[in-house]
VEXKOL-854230 format. One record per residue (C-alpha): residue number from 1; z, y, x; residue in three letters. Coordinates in pm, 1 decimal, decimal comma. Each point is the difference from the previous one (the first is absolute). Layout:
+-----+----------+----------+----------+--------+
: num :       up :    north :     east : residu :
+-----+----------+----------+----------+--------+
: NUM :        Z :        Y :        X :    ALA :
...
+-----+----------+----------+----------+--------+
//
This chain:
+-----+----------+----------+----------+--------+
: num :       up :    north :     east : residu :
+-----+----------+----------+----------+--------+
:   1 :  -1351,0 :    145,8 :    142,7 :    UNK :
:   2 :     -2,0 :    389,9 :    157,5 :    UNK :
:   3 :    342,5 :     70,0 :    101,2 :    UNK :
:   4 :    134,1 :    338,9 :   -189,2 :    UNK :
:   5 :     37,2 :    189,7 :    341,4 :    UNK :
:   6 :   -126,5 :    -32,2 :    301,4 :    UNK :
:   7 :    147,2 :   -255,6 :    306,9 :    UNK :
:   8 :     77,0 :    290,5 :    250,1 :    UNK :
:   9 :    325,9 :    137,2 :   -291,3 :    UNK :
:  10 :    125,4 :   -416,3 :    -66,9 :    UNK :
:  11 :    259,6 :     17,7 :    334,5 :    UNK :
:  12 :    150,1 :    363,7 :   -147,4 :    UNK :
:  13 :    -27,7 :   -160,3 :   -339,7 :    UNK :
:  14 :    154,5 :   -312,9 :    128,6 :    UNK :
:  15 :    276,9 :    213,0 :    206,9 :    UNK :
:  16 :     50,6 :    187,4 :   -300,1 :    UNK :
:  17 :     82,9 :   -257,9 :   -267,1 :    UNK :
:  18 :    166,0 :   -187,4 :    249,8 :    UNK :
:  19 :    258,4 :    298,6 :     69,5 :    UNK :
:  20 :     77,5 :     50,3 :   -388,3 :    UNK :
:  21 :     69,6 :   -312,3 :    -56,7 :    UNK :
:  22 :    237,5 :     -2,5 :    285,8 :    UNK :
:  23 :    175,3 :    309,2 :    -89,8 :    UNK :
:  24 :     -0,8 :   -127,9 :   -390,1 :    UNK :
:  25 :    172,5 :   -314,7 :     76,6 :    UNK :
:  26 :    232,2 :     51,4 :    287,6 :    UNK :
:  27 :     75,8 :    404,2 :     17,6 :    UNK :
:  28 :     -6,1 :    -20,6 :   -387,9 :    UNK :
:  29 :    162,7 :   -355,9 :    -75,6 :    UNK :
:  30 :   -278,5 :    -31,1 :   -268,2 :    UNK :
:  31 :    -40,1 :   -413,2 :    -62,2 :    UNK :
:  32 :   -338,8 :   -148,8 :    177,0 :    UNK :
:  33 :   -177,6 :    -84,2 :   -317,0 :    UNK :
:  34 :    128,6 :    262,7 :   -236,3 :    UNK :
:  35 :   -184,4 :    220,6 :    285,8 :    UNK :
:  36 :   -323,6 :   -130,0 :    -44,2 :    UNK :
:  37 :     16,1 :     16,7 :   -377,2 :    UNK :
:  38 :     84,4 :    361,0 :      6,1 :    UNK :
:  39 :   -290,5 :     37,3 :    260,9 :    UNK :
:  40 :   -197,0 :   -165,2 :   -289,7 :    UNK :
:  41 :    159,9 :    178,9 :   -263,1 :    UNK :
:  42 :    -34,3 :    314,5 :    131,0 :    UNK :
:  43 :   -418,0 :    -22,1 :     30,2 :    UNK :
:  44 :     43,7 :    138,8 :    362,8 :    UNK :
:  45 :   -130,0 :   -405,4 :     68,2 :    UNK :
:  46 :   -310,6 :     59,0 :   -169,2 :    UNK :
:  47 :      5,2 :    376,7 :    119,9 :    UNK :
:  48 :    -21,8 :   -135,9 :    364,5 :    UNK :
:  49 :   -217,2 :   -289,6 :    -50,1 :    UNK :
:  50 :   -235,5 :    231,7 :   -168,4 :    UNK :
:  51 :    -11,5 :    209,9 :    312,3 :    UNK :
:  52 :    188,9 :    300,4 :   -125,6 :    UNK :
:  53 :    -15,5 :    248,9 :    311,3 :    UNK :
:  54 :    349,6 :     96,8 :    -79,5 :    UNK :
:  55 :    175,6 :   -357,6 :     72,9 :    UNK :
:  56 :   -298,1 :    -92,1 :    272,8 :    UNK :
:  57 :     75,3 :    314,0 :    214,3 :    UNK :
:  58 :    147,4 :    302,9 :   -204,1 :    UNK :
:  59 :    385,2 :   -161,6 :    -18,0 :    UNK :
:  60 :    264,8 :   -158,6 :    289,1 :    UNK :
:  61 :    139,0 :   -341,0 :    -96,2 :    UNK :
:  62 :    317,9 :    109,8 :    -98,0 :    UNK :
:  63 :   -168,3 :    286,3 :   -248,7 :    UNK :
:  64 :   -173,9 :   -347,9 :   -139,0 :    UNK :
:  65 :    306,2 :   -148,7 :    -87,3 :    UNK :
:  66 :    171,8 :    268,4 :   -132,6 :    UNK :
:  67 :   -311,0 :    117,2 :   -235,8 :    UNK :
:  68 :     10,4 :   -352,8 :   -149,6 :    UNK :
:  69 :    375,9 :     33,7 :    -88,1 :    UNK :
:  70 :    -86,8 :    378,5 :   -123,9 :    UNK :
:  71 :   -281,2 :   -164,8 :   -243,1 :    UNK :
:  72 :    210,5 :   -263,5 :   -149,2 :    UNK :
:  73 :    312,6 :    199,6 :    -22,9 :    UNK :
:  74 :    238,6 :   -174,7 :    252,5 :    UNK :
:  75 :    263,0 :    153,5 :    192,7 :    UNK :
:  76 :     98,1 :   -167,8 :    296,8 :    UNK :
:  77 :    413,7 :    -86,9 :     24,4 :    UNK :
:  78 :   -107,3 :    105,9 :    385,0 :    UNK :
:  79 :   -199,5 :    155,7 :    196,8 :    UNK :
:  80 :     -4,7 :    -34,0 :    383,6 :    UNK :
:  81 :   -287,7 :    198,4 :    200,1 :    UNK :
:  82 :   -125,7 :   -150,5 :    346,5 :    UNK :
:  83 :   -280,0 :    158,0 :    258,3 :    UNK :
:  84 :   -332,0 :   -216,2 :   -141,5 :    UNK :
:  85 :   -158,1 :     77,1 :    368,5 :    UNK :
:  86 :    240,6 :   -339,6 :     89,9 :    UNK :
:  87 :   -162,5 :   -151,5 :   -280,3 :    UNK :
:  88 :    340,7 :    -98,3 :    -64,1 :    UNK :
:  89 :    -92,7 :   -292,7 :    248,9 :    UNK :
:  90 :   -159,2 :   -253,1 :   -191,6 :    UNK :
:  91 :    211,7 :   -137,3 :   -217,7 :    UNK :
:  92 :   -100,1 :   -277,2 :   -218,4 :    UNK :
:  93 :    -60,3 :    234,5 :   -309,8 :    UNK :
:  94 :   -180,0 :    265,2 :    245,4 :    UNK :
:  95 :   -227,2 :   -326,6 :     73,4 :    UNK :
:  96 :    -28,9 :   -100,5 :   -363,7 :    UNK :
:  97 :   -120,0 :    329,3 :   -114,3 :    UNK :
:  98 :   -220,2 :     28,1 :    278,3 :    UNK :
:  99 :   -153,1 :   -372,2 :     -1,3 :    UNK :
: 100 :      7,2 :     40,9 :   -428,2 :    UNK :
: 101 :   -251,8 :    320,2 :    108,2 :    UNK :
: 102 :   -184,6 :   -184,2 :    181,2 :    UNK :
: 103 :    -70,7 :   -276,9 :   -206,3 :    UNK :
: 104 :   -101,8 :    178,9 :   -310,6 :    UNK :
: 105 :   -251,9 :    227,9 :    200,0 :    UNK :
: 106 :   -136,4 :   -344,3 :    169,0 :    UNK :
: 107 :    -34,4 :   -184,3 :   -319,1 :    UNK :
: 108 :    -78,1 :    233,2 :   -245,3 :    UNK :
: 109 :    266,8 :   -148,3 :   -268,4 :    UNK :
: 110 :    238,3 :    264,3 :   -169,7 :    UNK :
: 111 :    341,2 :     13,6 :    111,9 :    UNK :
: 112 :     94,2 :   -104,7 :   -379,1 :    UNK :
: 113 :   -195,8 :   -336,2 :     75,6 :    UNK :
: 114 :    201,4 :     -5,4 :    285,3 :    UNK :
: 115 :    301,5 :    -19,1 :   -117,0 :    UNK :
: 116 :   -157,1 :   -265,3 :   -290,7 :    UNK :
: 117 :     39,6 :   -241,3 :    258,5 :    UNK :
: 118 :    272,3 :    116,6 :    251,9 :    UNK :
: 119 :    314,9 :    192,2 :     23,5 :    UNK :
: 120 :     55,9 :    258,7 :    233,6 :    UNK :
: 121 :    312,0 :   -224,9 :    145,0 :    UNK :
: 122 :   -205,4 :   -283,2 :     60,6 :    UNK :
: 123 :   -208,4 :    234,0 :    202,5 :    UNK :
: 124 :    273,8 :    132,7 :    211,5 :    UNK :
: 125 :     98,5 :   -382,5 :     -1,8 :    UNK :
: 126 :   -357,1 :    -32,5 :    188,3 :    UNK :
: 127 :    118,6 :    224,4 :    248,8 :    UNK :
: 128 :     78,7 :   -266,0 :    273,9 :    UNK :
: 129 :   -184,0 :   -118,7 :    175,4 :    UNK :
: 130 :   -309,8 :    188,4 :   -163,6 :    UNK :
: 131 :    111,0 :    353,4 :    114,0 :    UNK :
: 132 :   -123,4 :   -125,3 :    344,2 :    UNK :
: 133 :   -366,3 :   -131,1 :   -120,6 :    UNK :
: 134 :   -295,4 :    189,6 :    -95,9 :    UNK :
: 135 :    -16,6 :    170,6 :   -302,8 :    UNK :
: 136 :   -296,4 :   -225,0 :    -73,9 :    UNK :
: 137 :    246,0 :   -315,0 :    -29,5 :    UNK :
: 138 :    188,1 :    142,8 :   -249,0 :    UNK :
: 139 :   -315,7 :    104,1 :   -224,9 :    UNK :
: 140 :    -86,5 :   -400,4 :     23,1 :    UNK :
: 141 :    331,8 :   -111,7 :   -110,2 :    UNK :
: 142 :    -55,0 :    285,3 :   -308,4 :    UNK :
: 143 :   -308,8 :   -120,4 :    -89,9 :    UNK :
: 144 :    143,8 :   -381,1 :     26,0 :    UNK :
: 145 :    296,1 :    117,4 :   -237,7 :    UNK :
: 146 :   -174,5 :    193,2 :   -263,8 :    UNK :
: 147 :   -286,2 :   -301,8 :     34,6 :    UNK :
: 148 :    279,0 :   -260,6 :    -80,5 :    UNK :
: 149 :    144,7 :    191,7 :   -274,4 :    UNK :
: 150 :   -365,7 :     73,5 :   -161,7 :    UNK :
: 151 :    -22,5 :   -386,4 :      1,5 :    UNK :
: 152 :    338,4 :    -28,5 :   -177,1 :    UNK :
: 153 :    -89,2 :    265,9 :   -268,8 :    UNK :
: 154 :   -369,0 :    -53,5 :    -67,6 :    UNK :
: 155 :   -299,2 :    294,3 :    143,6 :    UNK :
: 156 :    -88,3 :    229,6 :   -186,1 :    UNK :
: 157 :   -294,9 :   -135,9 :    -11,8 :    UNK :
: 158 :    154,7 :   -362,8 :   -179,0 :    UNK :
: 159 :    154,7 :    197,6 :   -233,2 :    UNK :
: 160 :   -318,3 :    234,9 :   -109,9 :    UNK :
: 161 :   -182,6 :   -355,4 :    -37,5 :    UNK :
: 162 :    281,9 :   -126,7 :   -229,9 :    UNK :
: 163 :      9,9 :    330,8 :   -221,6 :    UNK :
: 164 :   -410,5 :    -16,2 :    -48,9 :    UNK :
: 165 :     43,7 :   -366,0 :    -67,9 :    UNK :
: 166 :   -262,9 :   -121,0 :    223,8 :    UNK :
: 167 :      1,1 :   -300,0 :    209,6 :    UNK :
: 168 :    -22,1 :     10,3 :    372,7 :    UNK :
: 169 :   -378,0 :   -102,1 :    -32,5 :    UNK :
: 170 :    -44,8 :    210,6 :   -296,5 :    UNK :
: 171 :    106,1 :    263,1 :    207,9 :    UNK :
: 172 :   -187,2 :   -142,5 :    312,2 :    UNK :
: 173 :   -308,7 :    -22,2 :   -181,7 :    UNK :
: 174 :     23,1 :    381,8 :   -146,8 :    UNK :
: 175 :     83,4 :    188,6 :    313,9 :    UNK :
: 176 :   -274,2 :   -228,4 :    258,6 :    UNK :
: 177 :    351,6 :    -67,3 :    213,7 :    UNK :
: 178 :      6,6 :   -349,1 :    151,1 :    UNK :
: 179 :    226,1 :   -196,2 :   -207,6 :    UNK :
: 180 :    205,6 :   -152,0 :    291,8 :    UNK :
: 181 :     61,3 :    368,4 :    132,5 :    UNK :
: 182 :     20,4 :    153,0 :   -375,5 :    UNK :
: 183 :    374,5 :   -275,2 :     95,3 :    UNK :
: 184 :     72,2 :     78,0 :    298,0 :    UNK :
: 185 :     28,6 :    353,5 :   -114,3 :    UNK :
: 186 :    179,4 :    -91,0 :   -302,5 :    UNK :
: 187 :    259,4 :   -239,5 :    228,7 :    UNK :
: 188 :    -14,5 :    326,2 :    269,8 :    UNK :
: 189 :    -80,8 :   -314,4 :    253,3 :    UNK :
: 190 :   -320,5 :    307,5 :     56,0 :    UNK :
: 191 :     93,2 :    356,3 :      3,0 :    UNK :
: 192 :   -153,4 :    145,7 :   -253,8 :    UNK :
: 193 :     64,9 :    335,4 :    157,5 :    UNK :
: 194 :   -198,0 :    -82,7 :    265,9 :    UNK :
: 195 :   -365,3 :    -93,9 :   -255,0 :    UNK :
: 196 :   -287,2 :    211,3 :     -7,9 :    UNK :
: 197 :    -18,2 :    262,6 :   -247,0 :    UNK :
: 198 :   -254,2 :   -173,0 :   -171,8 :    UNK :
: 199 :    199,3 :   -290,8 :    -56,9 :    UNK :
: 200 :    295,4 :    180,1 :   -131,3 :    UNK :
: 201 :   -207,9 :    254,3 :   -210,6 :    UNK :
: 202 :   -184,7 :   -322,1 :   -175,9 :    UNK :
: 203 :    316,1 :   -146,2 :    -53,9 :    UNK :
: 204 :    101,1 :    320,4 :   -132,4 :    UNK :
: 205 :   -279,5 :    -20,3 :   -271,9 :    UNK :
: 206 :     25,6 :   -338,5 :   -116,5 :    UNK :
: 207 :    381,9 :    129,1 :    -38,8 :    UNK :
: 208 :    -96,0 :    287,0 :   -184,7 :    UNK :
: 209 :    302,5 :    162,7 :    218,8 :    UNK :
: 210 :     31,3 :    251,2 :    289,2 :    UNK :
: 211 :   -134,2 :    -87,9 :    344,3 :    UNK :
: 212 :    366,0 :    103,9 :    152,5 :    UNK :
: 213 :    149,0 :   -233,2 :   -276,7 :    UNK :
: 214 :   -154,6 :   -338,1 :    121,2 :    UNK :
: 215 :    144,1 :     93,7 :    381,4 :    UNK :
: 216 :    373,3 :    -98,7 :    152,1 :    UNK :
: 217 :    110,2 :    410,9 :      6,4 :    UNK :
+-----+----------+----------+----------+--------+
//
């Protein structure tokens, strides 16, 4: 998957998120979660993850923060201002933010995924001792998460079968995917993220769906 902007803006983008959610939760005493929903709510999410030039470079962390409360209407009860040059010295929400930025560039999944299958408190909860280890060893423990939780729920790819009501074979046998890794996709024991395009765009066919709709997004 082609990431929506290029590497070289990901450690602004990452410094930037990182910073509002900092100043959201601690100089604004807005809850963890509720944070992330208005980041959601707001669209800036899909804004940024979209590569919007005005949230990857055109906007400081602290303008981020407050043009999600602007969008969904919410006045802060207060509002404390700090230098962002200190980068208000890594907090655990400054690390969130900033790992969270990471992760969706990385990975490709949308930040409403994201928060399908974690909380933003749980990742602030990940802060120790994973501040300390490369950003890389957080994306694995993502992927583990959201792979677990796939397993839990059913693919998207188990639950297209179900709604065409075709076998696994029957499905196998349409699409020319091995049946044994038509299940390990369904399972998620294979990422299915990770297939050939021709595999996903057959399965996509027999489904008579979207190619996006068959992957883990």
């Amino acid at each position: 998957m082609i990431p929506a902007y290029d590497k070289m803006f990901l450690p602004d983008v990452q410094q930037t998120l990182g910073n509002a959610f900092h100043f959201a939760i601690n100089s604004c005493s807005v809850n963890t979660d509720s944070f992330f929903d208005f980041f959601l709510a707001s669209k800036v999410a899909k804004e940024l993850e979209s590569g919007s030039p005005m949230f990857i470079c055109g906007c400081s962390g602290t303008e981020l923060a407050l043009t999600i409360f602007d969008r969904i209407g919410y006045i802060p009860k207060k509002m404390e201002f700090d230098d962002e040059s200190i980068m208000y010295k890594r907090s655990q929400e400054y690390w969130a933010g900033w790992i969270l930025a990471y992760y969706q560039w990385v990975s490709g999944i949308r930040f409403s995924k994201i928060r399908e299958n974690i909380s933003l408190s749980q990742i602030v909860q990940m802060y120790h001792p994973l501040h300390e280890a490369p950003e890389e060893k957080f994306a694995q423990i993502m992927d583990d998460i959201i792979r677990e939780k796939n397993r839990e729920r059913g693919t998207n790819l188990q639950k297209l079968r179900k709604l065409s009501g075709l076998t696994q074979k029957q499905l196998a046998d349409l699409s020319g995917v091995n049946l044994r890794t038509l299940q390990q996709y369904e399972t998620g024991a294979k990422d299915i993220n990770m297939a050939s395009g021709k595999t996903i765009n057959d399965l996509a066919l027999a489904l008579h769906c979207n190619f996006y709709d068959v992957m883990q997004l």
